[in-house]
TORGUVO-592136 format. One line per field, with one value per atom (N, C-alpha, C, O, CB): residue number from 1; residue in three letters; x, y, z. Coordinates in steps of 0.001 Angstrom, whole numbers. Atoms other than C-alpha are relative to their C-alpha. Glycine has a CB too. Layout:
N
num <- (NUM/...)
residu <- (ALA/...)
u <- (X/...)
v <- (Y/...)
w <- (Z/...)
END
This chain:
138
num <- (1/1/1/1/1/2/2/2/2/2/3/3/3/3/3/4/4/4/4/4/5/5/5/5/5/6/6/6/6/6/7/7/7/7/7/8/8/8/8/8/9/9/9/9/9/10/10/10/10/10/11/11/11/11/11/12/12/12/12/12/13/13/13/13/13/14/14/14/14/14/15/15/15/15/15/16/16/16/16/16/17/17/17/17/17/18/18/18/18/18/19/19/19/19/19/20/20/20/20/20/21/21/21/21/21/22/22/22/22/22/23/23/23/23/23/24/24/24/24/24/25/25/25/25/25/26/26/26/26/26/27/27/27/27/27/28/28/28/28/28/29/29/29/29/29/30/30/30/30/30/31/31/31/31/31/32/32/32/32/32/33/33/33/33/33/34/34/34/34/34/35/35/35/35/35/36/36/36/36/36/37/37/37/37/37/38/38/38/38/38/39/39/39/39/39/40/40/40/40/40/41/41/41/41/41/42/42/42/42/42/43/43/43/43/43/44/44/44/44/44/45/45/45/45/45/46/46/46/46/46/47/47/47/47/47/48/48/48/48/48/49/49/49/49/49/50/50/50/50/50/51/51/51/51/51/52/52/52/52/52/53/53/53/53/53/54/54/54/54/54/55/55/55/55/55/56/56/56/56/56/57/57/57/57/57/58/58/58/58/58/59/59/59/59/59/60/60/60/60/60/61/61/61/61/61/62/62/62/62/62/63/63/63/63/63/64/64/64/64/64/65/65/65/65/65/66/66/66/66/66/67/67/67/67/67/68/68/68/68/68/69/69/69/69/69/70/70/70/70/70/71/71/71/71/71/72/72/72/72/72/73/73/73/73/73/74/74/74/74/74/75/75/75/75/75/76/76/76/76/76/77/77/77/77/77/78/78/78/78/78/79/79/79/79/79/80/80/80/80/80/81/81/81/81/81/82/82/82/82/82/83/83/83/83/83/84/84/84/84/84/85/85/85/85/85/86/86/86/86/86/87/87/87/87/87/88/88/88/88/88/89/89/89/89/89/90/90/90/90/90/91/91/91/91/91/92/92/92/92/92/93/93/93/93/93/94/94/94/94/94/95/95/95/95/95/96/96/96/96/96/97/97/97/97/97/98/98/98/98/98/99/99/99/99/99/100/100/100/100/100/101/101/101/101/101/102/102/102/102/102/103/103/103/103/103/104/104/104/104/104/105/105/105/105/105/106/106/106/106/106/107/107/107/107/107/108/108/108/108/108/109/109/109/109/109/110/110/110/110/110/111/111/111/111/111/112/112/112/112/112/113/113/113/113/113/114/114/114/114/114/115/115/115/115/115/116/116/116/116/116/117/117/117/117/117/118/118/118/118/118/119/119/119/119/119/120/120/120/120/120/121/121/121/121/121/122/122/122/122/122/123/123/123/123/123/124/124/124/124/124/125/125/125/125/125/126/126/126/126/126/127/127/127/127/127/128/128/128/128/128/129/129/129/129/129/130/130/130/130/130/131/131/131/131/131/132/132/132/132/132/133/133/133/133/133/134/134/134/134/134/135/135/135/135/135/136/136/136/136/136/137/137/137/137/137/138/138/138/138/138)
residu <- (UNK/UNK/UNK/UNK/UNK/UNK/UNK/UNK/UNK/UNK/UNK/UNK/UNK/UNK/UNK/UNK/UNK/UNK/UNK/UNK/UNK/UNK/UNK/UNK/UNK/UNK/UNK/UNK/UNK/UNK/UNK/UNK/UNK/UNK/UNK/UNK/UNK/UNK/UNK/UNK/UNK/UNK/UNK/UNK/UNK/UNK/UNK/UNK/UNK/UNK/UNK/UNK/UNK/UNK/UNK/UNK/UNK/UNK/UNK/UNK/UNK/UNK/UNK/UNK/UNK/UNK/UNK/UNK/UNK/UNK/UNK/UNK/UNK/UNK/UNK/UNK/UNK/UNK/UNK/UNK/UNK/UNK/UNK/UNK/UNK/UNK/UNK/UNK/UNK/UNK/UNK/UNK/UNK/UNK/UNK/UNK/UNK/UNK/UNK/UNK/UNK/UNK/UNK/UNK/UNK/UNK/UNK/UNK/UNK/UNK/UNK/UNK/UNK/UNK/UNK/UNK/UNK/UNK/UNK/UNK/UNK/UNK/UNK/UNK/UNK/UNK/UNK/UNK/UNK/UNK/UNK/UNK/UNK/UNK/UNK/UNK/UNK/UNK/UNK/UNK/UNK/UNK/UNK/UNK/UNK/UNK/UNK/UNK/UNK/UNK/UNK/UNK/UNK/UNK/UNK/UNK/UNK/UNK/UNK/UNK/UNK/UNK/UNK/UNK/UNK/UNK/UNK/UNK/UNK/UNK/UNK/UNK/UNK/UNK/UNK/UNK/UNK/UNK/UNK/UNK/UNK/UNK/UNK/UNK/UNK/UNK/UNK/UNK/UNK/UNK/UNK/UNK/UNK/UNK/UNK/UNK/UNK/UNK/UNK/UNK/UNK/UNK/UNK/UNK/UNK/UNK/UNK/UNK/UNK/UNK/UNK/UNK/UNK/UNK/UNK/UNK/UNK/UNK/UNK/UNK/UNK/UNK/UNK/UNK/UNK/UNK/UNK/UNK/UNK/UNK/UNK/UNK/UNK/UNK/UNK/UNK/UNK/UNK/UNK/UNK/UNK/UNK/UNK/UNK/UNK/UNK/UNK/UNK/UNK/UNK/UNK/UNK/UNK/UNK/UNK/UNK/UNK/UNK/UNK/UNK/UNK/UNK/UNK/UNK/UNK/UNK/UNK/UNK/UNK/UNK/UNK/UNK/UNK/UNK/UNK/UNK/UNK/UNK/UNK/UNK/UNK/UNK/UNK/UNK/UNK/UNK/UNK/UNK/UNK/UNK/UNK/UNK/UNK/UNK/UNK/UNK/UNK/UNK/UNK/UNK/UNK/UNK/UNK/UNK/UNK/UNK/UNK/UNK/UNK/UNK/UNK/UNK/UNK/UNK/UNK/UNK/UNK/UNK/UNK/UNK/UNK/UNK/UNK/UNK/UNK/UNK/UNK/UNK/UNK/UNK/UNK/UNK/UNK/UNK/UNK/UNK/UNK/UNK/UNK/UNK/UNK/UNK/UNK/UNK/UNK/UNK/UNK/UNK/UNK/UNK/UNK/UNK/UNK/UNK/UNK/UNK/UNK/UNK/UNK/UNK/UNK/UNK/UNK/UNK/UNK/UNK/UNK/UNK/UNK/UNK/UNK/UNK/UNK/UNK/UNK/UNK/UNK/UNK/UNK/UNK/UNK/UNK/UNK/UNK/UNK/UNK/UNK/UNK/UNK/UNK/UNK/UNK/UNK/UNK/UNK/UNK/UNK/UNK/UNK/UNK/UNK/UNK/UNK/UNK/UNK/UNK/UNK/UNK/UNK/UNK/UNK/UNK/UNK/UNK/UNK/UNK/UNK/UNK/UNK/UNK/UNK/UNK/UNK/UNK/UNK/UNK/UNK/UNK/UNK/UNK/UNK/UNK/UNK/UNK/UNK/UNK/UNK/UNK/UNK/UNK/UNK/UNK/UNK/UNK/UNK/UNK/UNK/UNK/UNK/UNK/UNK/UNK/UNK/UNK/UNK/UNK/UNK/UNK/UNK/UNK/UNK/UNK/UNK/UNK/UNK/UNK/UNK/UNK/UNK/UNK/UNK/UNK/UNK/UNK/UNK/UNK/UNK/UNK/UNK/UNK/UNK/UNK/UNK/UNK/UNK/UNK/UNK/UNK/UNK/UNK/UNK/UNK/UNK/UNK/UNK/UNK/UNK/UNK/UNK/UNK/UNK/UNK/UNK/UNK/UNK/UNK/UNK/UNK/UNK/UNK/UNK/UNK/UNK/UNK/UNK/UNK/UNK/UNK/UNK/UNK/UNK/UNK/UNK/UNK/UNK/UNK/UNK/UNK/UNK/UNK/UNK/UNK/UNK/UNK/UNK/UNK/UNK/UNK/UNK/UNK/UNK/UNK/UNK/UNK/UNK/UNK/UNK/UNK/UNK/UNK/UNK/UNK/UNK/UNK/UNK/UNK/UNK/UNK/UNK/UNK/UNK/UNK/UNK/UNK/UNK/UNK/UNK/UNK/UNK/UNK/UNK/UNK/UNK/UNK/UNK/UNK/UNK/UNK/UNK/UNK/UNK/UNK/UNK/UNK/UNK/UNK/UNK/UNK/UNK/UNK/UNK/UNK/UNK/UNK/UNK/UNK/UNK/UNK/UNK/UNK/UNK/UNK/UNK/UNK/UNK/UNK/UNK/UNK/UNK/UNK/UNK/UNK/UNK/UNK/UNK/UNK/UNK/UNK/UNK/UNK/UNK/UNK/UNK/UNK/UNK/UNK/UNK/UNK/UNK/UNK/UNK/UNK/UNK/UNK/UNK/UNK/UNK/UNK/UNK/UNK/UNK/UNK/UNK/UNK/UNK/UNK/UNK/UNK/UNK/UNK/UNK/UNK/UNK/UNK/UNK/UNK/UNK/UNK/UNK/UNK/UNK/UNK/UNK/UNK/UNK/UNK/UNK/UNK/UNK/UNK/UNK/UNK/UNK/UNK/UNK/UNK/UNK/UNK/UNK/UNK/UNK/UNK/UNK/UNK/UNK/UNK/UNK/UNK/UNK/UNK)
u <- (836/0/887/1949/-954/-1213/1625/-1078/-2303/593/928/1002/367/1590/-298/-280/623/707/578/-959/-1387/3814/-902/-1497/2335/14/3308/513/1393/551/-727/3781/729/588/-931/-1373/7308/-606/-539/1169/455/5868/1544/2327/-1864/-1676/8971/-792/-1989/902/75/8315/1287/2345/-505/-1360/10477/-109/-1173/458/390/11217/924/1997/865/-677/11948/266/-485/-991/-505/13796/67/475/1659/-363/13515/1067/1332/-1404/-1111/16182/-672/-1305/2217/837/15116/1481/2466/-1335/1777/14972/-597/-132/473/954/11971/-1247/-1637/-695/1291/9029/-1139/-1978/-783/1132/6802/691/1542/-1361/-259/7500/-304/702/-312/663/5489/446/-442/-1323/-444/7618/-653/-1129/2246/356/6546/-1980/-2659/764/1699/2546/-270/-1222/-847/331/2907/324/-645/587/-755/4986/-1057/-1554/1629/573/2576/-1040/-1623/-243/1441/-254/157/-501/-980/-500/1383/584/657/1342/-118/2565/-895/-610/729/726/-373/-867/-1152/-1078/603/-1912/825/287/-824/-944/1078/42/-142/1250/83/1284/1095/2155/-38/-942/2804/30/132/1706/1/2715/-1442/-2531/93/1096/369/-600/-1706/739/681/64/958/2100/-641/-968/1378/-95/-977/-590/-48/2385/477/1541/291/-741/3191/428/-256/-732/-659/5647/629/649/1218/-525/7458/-312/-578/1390/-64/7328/989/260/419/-1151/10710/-2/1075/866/-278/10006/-1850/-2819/1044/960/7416/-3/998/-663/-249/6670/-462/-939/-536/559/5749/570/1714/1104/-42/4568/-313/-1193/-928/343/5234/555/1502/494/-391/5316/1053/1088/-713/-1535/9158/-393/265/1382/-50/7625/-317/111/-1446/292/6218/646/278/-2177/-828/8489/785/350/-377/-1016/11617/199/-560/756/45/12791/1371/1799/-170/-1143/15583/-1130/-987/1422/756/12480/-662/-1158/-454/1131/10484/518/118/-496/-409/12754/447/-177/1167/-90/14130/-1453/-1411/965/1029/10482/-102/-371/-1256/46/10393/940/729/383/-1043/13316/414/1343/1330/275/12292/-1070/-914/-422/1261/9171/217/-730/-617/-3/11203/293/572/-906/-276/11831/836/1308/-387/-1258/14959/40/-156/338/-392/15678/1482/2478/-208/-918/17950/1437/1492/-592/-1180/21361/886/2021/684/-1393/23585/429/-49/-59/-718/25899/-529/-439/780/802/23834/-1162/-1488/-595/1116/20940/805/527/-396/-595/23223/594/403/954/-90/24603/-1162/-962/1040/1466/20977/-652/-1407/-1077/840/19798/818/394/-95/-688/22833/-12/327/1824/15/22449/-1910/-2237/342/954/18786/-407/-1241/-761/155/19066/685/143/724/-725/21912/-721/-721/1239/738/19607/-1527/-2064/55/1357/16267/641/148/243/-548/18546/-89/-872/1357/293/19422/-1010/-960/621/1032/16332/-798/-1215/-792/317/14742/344/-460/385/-664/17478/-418/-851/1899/487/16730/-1512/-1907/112/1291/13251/-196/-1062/-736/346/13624/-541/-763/188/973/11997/1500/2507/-1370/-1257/14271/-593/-1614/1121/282/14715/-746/-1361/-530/226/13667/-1761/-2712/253/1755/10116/-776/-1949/-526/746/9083/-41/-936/424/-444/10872/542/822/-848/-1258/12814/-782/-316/55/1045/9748/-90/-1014/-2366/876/9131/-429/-1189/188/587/8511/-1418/-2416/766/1268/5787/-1521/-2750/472/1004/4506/-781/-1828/1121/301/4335/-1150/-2277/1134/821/2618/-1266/-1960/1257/750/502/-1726/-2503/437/1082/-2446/-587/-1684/336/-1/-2010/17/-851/1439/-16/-1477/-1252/-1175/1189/638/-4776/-1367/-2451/342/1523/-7231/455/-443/-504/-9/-5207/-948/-1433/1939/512/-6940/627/1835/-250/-629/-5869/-707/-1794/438/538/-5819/1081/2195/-1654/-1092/-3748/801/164/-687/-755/-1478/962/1835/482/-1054/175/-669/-1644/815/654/-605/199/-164/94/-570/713/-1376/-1986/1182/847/-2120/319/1476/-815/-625/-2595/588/1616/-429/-1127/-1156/1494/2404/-287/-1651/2003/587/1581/274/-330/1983/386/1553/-1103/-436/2144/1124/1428/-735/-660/4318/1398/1960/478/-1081/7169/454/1464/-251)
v <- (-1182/0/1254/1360/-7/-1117/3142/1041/1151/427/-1218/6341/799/903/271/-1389/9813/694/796/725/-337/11600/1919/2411/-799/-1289/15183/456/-62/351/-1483/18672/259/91/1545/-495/20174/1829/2694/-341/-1591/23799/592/327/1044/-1067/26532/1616/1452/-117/-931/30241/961/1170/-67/-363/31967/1898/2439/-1339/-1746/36225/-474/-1077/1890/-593/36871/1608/2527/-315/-1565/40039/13/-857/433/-33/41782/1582/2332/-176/-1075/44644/1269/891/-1076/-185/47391/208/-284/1534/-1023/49069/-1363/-2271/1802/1003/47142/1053/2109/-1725/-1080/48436/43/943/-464/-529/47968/-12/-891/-877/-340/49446/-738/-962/899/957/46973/-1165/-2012/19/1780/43609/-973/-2030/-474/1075/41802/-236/-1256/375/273/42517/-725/-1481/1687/1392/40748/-674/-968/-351/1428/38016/-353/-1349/-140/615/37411/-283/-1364/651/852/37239/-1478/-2501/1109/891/35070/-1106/-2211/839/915/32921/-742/-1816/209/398/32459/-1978/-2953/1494/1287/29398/-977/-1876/246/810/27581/-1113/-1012/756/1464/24088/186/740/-1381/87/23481/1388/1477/-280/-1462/27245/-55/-111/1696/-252/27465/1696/2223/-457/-1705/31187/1495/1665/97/-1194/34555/820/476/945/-993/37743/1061/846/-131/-1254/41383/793/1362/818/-556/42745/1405/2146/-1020/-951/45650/-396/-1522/230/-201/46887/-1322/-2269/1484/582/44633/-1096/-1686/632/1047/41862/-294/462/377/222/39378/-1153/-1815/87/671/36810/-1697/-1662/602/1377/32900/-1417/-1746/98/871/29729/-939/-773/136/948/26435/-1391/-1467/365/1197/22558/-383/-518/-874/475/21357/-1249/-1751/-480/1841/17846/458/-162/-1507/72/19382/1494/1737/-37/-669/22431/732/826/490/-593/24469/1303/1870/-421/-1017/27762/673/1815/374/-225/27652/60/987/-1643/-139/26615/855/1077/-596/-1303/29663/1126/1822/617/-1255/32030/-191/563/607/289/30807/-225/-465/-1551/-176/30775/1406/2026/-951/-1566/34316/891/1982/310/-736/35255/-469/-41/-214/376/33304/1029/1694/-1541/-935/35445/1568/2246/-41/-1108/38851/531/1724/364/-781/39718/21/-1104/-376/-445/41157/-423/376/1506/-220/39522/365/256/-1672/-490/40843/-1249/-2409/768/813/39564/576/126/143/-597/41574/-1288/-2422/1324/1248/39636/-801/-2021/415/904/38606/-997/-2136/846/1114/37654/-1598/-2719/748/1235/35250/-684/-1892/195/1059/33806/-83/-1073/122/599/33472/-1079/-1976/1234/923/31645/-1221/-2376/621/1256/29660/-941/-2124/396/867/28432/-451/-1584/1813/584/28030/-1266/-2171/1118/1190/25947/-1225/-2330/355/1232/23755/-831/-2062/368/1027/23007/-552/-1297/523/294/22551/-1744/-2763/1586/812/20035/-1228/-2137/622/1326/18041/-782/-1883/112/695/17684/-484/-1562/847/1017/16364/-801/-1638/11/1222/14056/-929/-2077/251/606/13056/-396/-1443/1168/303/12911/-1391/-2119/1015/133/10895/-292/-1115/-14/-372/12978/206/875/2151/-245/12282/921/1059/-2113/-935/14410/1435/1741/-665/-1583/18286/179/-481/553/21/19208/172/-183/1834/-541/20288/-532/-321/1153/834/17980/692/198/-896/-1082/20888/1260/2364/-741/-1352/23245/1003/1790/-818/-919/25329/959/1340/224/-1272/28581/-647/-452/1173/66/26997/-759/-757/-1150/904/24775/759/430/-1253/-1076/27668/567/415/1059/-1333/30206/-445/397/1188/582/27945/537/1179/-1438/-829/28880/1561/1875/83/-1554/32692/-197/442/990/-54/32088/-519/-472/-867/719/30254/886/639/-1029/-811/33243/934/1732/570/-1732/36292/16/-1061/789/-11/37547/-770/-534/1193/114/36195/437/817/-1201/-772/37097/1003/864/1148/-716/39510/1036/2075/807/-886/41625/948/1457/-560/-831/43657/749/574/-432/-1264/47050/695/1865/693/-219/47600/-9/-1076/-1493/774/47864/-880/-969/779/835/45245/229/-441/-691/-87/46671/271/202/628/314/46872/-1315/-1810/565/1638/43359/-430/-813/-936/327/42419/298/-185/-235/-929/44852/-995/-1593/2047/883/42966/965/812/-1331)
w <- (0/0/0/614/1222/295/-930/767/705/-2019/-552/1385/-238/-336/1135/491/363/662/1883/-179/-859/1026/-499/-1458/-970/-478/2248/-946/-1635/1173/1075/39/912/2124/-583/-163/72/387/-487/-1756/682/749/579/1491/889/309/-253/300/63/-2407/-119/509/-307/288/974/456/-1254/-619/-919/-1451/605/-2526/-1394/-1409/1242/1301/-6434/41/366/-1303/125/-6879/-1546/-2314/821/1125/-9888/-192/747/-849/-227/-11373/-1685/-2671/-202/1280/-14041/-895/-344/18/885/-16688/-765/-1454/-1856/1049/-17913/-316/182/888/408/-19706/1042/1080/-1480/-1154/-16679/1091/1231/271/-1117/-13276/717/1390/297/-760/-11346/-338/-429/-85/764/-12707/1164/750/-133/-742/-9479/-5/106/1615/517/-10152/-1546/-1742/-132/1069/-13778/655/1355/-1354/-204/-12566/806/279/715/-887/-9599/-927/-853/1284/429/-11949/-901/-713/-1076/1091/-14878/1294/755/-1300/-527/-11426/760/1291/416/-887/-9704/-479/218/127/579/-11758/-487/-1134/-1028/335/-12411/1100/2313/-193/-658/-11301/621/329/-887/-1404/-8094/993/2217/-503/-993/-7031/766/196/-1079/-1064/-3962/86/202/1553/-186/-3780/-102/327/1705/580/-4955/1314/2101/-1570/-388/-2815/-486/-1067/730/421/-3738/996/1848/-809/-1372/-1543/-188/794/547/290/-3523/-1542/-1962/618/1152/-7092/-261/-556/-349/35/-7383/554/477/416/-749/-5424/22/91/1591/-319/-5212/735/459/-861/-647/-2667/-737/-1871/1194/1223/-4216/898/1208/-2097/-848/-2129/-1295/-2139/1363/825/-4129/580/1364/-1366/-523/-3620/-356/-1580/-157/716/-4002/-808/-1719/1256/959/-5279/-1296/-2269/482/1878/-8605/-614/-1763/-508/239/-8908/822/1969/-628/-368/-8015/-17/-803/-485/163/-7406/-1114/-1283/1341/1096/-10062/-1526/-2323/13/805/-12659/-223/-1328/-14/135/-11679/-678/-1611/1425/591/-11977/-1518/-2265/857/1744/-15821/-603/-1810/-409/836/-16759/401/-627/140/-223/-15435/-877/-1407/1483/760/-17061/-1758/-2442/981/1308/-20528/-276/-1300/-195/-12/-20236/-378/-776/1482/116/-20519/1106/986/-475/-1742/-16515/251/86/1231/22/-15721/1396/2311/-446/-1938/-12173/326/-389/1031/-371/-10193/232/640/1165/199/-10562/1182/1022/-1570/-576/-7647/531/526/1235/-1111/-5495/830/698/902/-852/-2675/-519/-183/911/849/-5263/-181/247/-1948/484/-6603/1034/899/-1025/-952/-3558/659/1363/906/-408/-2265/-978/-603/67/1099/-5348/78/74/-1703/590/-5772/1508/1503/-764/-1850/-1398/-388/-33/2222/51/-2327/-1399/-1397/164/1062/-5712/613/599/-1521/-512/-3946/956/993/644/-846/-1089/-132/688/1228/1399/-3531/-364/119/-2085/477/-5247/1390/1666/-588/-1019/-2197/913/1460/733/-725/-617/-1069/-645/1023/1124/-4003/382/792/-1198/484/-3984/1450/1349/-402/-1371/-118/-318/195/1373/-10/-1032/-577/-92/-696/1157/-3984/-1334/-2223/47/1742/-6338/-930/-701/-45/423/-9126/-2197/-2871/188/1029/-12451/-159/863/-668/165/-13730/598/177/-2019/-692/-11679/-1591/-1708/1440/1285/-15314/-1353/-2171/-243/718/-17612/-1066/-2158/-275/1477/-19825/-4/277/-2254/906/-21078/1638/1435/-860/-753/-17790/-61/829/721/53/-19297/-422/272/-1073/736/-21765/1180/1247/-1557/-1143/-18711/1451/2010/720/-975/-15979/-577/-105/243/500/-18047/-1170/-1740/-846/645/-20034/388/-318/244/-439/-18129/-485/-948/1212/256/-18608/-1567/-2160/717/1607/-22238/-555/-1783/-648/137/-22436/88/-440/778/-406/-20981/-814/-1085/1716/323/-22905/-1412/-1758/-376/825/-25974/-1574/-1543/157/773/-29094/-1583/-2017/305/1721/-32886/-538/-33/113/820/-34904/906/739/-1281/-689/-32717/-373/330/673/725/-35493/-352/-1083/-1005/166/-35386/-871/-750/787/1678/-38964/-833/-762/-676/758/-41360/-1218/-1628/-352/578/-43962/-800/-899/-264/693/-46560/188/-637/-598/-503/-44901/212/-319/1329/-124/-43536/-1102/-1020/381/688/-46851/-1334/-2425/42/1299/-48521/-197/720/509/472/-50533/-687/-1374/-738)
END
């Protein structure tokens, strides 16, 4: 009989860094993160920073942020970022491996797999604000 093994819950801050075309980077990201599999729940903590509760068994905080940063989001890169990310990916990693949950929470795609949702409600249809005779000018 196999018994249901407990969620990994992670609480974790994304920092983001500008110039980007929107001021608010952590209000997209929270929305485009909120429906993503495995993420439990968004927070907005600063323009620059947003807060993001997710299960370690069906994703990571190394996957979030490279779908964040496939997406166009400039996270913050200073020094401490990066030794925070790189002490929180190393110990992500090993408790997988203690767990073991083995292989990528996402299996390669995580931007297309995160944001799939959000891509699913936006509007769609022609998004080129060119008229047609331009589109087709040769």
């Amino acid at each position: 009989m196999e018994r249901k093994q407990e969620p990994i819950i992670k609480h974790r801050e994304i920092c983001f860094r500008g110039p980007h075309a929107e001021e608010d980077q952590a209000r997209s990201a929270m929305l485009l993160l909120v429906d993503a599999r495995g993420v439990l729940g968004t927070r907005w903590i600063r323009p620059n920073v947003v807060g993001v509760s997710y299960d370690l068994r069906q994703i990571h905080f190394e996957a979030l942020e490279q779908a964040l940063a496939d997406r166009g989001f400039h996270l913050d890169n200073s020094l401490m970022t990066k030794l925070r990310r790189a002490l929180i990916t190393y110990s992500e990693e090993i408790e997988r491996a203690n767990e073991g949950i083995t292989g990528p929470s996402c299996d390669g795609d995580c931007a297309a797999k995160v944001f799939a949702s959000a891509w699913k409600r936006r509007a769609h249809g022609c998004r080129d604000r060119r008229p047609e005779w331009m589109r087709e000018y040769r």
